[in-house]
C-alpha positions in Angstrom: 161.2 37.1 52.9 164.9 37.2 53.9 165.4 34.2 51.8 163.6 31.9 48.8 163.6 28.4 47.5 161.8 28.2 44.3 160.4 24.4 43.6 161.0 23.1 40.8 159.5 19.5 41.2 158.7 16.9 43.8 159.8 13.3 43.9 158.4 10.6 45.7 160.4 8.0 46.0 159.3 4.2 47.6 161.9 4.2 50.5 161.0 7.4 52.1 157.5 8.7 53.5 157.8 12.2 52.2 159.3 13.4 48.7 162.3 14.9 47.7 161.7 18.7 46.7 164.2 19.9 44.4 164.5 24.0 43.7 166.9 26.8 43.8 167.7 28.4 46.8 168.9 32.1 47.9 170.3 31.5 51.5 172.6 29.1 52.9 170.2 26.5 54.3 170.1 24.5 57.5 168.9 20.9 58.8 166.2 21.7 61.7 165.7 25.1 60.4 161.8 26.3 60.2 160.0 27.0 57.0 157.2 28.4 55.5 155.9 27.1 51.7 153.7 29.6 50.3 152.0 28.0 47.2 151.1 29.8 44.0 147.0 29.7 45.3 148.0 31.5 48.1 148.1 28.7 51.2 150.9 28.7 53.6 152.4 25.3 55.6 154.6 25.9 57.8 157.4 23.4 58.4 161.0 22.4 58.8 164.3 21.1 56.8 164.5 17.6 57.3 167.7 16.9 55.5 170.0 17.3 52.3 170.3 15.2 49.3 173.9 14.7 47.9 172.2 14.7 44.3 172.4 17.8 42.5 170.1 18.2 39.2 172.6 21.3 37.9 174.8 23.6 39.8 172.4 25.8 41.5 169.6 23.4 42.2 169.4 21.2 45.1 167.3 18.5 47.1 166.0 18.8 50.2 163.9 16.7 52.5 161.1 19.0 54.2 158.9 17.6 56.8 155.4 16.3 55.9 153.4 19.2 55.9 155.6 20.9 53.4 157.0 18.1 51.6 153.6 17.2 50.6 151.9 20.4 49.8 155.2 21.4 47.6 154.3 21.6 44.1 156.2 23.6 41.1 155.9 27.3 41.5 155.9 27.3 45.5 158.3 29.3 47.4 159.8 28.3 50.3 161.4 30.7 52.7 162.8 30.8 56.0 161.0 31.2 59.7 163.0 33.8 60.9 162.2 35.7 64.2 
């Protein structure tokens, strides 16, 4: 992986169809850009970055919007990493 974003929790939230994933990340992230969760049991979604939330839990963690098949098969523990070719 050239990259990581380690979930630390998912938020659903009543005014949006997918949840907010909040985690750490290791590269300098980009709306549009493809992603692949890998989940602790070993499945892989593959996916995009949907948009940023201007809420930060601490200094190095952020939220971000994934597209549906990520955003709903994030859990805490996933990793998240970049499609790169």
């Amino acid at each position: 992986m050239n990259g990581e974003f380690r979930v630390l929790g998912v938020y659903p939230v009543s005014f949006m169809p997918v949840p907010f994933v909040v985690g750490t990340p290791n590269w300098d992230m980009r709306v549009g850009e493809a992603v692949r969760l890998h989940k602790k049991n070993g499945a892989i979604f593959d996916g995009a970055i949907e948009s940023f939330d201007f809420h930060r839990p601490t200094e190095d963690q952020i939220s971000v919007v994934f597209s549906a098949t990520v955003a709903k098969n994030a859990e805490p523990g996933g990793v998240i990493s970049p499609v790169r070719p």
